[in-house]
Steps between C-alpha positions, in 0.01 A plus 500: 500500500614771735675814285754709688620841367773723608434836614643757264491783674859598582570773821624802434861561451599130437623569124765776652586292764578216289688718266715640792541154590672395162700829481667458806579127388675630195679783654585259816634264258738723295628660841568097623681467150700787532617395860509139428744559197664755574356690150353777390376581151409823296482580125594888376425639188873669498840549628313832702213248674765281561783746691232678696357155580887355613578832659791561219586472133687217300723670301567215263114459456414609102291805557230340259485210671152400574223225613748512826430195749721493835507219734720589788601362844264671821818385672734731592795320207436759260404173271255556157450460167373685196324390143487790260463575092760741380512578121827709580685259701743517814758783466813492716545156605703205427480171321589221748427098570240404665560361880193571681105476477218747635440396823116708487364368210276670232194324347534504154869574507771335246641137594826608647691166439469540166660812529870503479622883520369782685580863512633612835343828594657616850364227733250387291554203196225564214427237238299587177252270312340643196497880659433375789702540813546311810656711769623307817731615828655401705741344179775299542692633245477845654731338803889614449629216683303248189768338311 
């Protein structure tokens, strides 16, 4: 019976060149996602992270809000959403029906049809789950000519 055996001896540089390999796979694959969908996502550790990240401040945004996840349009529509914990709460905004739905989703994020009221904040509508909050724009209710 005739054995054969594999050589083991592996050239030089293979292991980084397969690494490369897989790293531009994974990098290539979240750049086709973001073009693809039309998304881009990002946590932040605070309402600071978060402004310097979106070039500008929410001013309805609780300033201890934190364990900040964005999903927002690499479109030019100004489209995104936002999932934050607030122990404070949103300040300066009003309690309103719900008539629209986060059109960037958040993993993770509260069912919104089970949701029935949301606070309008500017041109954002924010629904809260359990001290969580589920920050969406463009909203519908925001829109003066909404019955």
């Amino acid at each position: 019976m005739t054995r054969f055996s594999l050589s083991r001896e592996v050239p030089a540089g293979t292991a980084l060149v397969g690494m490369v390999a897989i790293m531009l796979t994974l990098a290539g694959c979240s750049a086709v996602d973001d073009l693809a969908y039309g998304r881009a996502e990002a946590a932040y550790a605070n309402p600071q992270e978060l402004a310097q990240a979106r070039g500008g401040a929410l001013d309805w945004l609780p300033a201890d809000a934190r364990e900040i996840e964005r999903v927002a349009s690499t479109r030019a529509d100004g489209t995104e959403s936002l999932l934050f914990v607030s122990a404070e709460g949103l300040d300066g905004c009003r309690e309103t029906d719900r008539l629209s739905a986060p059109t960037m989703e958040v993993d993770d994020a509260p069912d919104i049809y089970a949701i029935d009221t949301v606070a309008l904040c500017g041109d954002w509508a924010v629904a809260e789950q359990d001290d969580a909050y589920y920050a969406w724009t463009p909203a519908k209710e925001a829109d003066p000519s909404t019955p």
